[in-house]
Every structure is written in C-alpha cells, then in structure tokens.
C-alpha positions as CSV (number, residue, x, y, z in Angstrom):
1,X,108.3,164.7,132.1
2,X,107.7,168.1,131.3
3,X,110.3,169.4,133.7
4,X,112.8,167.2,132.6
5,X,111.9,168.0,129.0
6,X,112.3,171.7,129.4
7,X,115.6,170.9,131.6
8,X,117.1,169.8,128.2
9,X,116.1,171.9,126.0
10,X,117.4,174.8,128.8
11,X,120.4,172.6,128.4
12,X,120.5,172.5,125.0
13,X,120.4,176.3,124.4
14,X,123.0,176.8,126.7
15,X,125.1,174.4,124.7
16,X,125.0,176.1,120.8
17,X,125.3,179.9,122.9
18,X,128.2,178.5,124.2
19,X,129.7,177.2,121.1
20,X,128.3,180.2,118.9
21,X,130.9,182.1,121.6
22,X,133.7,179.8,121.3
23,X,133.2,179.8,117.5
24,X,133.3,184.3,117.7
25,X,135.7,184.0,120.2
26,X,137.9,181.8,118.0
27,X,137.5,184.2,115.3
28,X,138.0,187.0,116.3
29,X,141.9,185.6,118.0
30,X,142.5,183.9,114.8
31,X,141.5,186.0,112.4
32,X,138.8,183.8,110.7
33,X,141.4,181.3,109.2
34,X,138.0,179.4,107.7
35,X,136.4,181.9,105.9
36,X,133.2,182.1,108.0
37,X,132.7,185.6,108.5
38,X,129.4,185.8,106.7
39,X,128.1,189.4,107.3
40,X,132.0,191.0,105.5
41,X,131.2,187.9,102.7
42,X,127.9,189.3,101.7
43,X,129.2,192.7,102.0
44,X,131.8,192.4,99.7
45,X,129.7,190.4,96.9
46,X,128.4,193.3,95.5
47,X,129.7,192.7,91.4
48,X,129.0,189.3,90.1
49,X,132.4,188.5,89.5
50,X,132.9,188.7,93.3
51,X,130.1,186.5,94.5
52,X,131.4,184.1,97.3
53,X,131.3,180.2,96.4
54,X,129.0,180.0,99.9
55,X,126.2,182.3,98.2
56,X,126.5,180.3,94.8
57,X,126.0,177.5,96.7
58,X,123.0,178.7,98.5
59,X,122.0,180.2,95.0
60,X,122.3,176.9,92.9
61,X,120.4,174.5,95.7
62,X,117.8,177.3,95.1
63,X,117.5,176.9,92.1
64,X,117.6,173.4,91.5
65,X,115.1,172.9,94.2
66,X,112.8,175.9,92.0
67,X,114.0,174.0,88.8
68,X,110.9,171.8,88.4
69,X,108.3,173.8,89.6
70,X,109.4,176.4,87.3
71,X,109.6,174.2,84.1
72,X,106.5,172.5,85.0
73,X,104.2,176.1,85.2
74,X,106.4,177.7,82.6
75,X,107.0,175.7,79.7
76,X,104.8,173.0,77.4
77,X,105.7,170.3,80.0
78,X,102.4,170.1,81.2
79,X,100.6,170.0,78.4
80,X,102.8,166.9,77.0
81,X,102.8,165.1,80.0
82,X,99.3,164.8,80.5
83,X,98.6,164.2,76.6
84,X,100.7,161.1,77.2
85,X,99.0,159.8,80.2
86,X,95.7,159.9,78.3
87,X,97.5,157.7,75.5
88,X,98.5,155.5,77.8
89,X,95.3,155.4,79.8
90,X,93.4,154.8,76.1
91,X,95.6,152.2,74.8
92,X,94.9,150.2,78.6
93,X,98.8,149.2,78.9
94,X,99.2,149.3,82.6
95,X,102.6,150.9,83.0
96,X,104.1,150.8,79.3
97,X,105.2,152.5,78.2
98,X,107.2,152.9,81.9
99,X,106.8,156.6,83.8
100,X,110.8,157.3,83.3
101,X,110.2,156.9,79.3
102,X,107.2,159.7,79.3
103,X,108.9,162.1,81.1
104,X,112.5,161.6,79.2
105,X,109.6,161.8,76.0
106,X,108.4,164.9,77.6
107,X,110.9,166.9,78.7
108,X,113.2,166.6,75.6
109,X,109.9,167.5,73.3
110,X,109.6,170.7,76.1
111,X,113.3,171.3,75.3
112,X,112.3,171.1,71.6
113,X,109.5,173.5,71.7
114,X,111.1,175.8,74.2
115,X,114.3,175.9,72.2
116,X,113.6,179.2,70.4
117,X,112.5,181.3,74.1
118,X,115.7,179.7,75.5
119,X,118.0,180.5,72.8
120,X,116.7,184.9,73.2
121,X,116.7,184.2,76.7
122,X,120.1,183.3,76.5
123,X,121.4,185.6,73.9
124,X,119.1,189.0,75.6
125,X,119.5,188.1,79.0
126,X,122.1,185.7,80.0
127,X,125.5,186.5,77.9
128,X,124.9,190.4,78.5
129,X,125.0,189.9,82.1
130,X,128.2,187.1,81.7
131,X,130.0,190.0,79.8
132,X,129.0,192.9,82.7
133,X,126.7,195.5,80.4
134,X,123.3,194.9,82.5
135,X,122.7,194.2,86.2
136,X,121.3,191.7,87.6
137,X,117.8,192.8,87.8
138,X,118.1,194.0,84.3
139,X,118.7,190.2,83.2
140,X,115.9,188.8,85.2
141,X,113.8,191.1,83.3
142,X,114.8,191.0,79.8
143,X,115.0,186.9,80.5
144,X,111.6,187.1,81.9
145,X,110.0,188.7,78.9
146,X,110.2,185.9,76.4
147,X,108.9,183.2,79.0
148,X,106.4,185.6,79.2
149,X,105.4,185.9,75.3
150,X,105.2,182.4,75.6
151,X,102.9,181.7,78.2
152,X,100.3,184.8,76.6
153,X,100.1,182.9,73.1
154,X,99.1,179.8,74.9
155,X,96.7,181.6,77.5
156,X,93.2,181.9,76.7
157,X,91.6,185.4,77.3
158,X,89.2,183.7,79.6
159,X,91.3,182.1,81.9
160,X,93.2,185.0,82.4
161,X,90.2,187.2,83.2
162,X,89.4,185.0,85.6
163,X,92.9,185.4,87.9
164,X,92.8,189.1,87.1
165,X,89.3,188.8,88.9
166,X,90.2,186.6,92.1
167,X,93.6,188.6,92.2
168,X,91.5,191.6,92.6
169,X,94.2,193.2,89.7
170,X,92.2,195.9,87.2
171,X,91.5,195.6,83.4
172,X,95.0,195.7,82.3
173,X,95.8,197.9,79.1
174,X,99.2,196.2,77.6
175,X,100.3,192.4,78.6
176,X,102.9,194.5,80.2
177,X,100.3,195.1,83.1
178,X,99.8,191.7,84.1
179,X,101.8,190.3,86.4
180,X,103.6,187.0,86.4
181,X,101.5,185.7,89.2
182,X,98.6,185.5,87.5
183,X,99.4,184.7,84.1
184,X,101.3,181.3,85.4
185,X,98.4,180.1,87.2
186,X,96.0,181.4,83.7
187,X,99.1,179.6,81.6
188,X,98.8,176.4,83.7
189,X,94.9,176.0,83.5
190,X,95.1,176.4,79.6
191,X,97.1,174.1,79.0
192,X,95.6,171.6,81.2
193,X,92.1,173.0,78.9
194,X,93.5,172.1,76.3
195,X,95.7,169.1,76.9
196,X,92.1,167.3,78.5
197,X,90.8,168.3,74.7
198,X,93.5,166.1,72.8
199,X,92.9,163.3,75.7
200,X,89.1,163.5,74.4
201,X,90.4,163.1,70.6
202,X,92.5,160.2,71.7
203,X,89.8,158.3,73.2
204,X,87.4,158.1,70.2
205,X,89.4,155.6,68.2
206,X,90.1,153.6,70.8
207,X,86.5,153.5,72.5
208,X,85.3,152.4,69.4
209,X,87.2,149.7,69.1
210,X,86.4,148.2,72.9
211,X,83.0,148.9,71.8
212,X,82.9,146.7,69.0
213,X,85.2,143.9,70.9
214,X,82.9,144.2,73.9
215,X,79.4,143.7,70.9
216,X,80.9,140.8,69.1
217,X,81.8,138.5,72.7
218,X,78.4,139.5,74.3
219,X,77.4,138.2,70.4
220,X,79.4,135.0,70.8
221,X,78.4,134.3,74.2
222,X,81.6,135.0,75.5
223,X,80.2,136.6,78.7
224,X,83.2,135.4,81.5
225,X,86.2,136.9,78.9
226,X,87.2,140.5,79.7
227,X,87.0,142.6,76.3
228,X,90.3,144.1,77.5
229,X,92.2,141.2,76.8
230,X,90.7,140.7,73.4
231,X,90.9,144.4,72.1
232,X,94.3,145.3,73.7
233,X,96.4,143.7,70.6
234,X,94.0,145.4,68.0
235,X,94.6,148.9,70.0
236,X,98.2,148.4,69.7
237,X,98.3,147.3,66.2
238,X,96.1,150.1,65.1
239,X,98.0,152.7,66.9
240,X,101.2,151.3,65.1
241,X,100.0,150.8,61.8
242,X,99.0,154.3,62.1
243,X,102.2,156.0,62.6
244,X,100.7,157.1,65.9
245,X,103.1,158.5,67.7
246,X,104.5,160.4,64.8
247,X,101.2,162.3,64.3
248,X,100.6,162.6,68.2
249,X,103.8,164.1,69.0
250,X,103.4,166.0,65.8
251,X,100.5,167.3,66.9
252,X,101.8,168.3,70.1
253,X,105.0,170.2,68.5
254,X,102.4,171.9,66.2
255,X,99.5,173.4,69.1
256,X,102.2,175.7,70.6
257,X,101.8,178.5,68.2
C-alpha cells in the first residue's frame, strides 16, 4: 500500500512537471496569447492605474475574506452585537428576534456610528490616492489613523497596559507609539468590558420581574407551572411600553464618545 501509494504520487508529480512544460513550452512558441505571464504582469503593475485585473482579483478575495474580521475588531460591531444577545437572553425569547435581524440591526447601527471615521477615511485617504497625489502606503496610513482615534477613545488605559505588558512593547510616550497590534486586541477587550456592563443593566428589570412571577406561583401553589411561561408576556409588554428599544439603541449610539 505504501509502495503503490508513493507510485502515484511519483506519478502525479511527473504529471503537473510535464504540463507546467507544455504550458512554458506553449508560451514561449505562441507568445502567451492568454495573458499568463505572471512574473512581466507583476512587473509592470507598478502605478495603480496599471494594476492587472488578476492582482485585483487576488486583492478583492483578500479583502473580502479580511472584511469581517476587520469590522468585527475595529469598529462598534462588537460591542452592539453582544448588547443584543443579552436582550434577547433577558427577555427569554428563544430565537426572536431571529439571528439575521440582530446582525442587519447591528451592522447598520456600526455603519451609523462609524459614519464620521469612514467619511475622513474616505476624504484623507481614499480619494487622494483615486486622484494619484499619495502612494499607496501613504493611504494606508493616513486611512489608518482615524480607525485608530477611534479605537483609543473607546480603550481603557488598563487594558491597554496590559498588551503593552505581554507584547513586551515599552511605556509608550504619544498614541503614535503604540502599535496597531496591541490596541485591537486592548480595543476588543473594552468593548466586550463594557458591552457585559449594559448586559448587567439589562438584566435587573427583567430579573425582577421573574422574581416576583416565580413568589406569587410558589404563593398560589402553582408548583408544576414554569414561571417562564407566566412572566414572558409581562417582559415583553414592559419592554414595549417602555420604548425599549429606542432608549437601548440610544444608549448604544450614545457610549461611543
């Protein structure tokens, strides 16, 4: 078995050399009719405006596959998200509202809130390097610095000591000498601080109410009903009559100073 085994993969090497030589030979005859000729293609894309579509390609799927990490460690995402999984764990619904509806909830509030970063990212950043005046290395750091501003006025000083310590990085003087690796991790953990704090406010209300549900059946001798079932309806009618979800998300819009 292993004999065989390394018979084909022997076999299958043999195979791609010889159609990697077909493919040169090929080439090189024809004169690379199908644009393959990689190594002259990466050469030549040296202004933006002359970027091959196989490296914007490459680029895009990059990005896209970076895209959710990136808004999920760099934006209020987090922060929202898990604020409305404690709702929903308070209020006892199951799956309602559904998952689709809190993230579509969450990431247009994180496109609300981020608005104002994106719009200087955009207008420092991304239409000076449309129009040719910076490079592109230039644009990823004037682009950067807003995200950064961002993430330091939500970070607390203590969790970002704390990655400056396990980084190993000294006491920086300016923001300017931290680095992005450890303020997204020191970003992340704050707002998961402080998300877990507006969870614990969330709860109160609605603790006290299964608490008084769960008094008056053991009062009535109601032993074999589950308290759920009775204070569900006066959770949800509470929350309502409350204008709840106006003050949560309110709230919300209003923590990211």
């Amino acid at each position: 078995m292993n004999r065989s085994a390394a018979g084909l993969r022997r076999a299958g090497l043999l195979l791609v050399f010889a159609v990697l030589s077909g493919a040169a030979a090929a080439q090189n005859t024809v004169g690379d009719p199908l644009g393959l000729d990689i190594v002259s293609t990466i050469q030549d894309s040296v202004a933006p405006e002359n970027v091959s579509t196989m490296l914007v390609v490459v680029f895009l799927i990059t990005v896209i596959s970076l895209a959710p990490a990136l808004l999920v460690m760099t934006t209020s995402f987090t922060r929202i998200i898990v604020v409305l999984g404690f709702l929903r764990q308070a209020l006892a619904t199951q799956q309602t509202p559904p998952n689709q509806v809190l993230l579509g909830l969450a990431l247009f509030l994180t496109l609300f809130i981020m608005m104002p970063t994106y719009v200087e990212v955009n207008n420092e950043a991304v239409q000076p390097y449309v129009r040719g005046e910076i490079t592109q290395v230039e644009a990823f750091n004037l682009a950067l610095a807003p995200v950064r501003e961002f993430m330091f006025r939500q970070t607390r000083p203590k969790d970002l000591a704390l990655f400056l310590q396990i980084s190993g990085e000294g006491r920086p003087n300016t923001p300017e000498d931290v680095s992005t690796l450890v303020l997204i991790p020191a970003f992340v953990v704050s707002e998961m601080t402080t998300a877990f704090q507006i969870g614990f406010i969330i709860y109160i209300p609605f603790l006290i109410i299964d608490m008084v549900v769960a008094s008056t059946l053991m009062a009535m001798g109601m032993m074999m009903l589950p308290p759920i079932f009775v204070s569900l309806p006066f959770k949800i009618i509470m929350f309502v009559l409350a204008d709840g979800w106006s003050l949560l998300l309110g709230s919300l819009s209003r923590s990211f100073n």
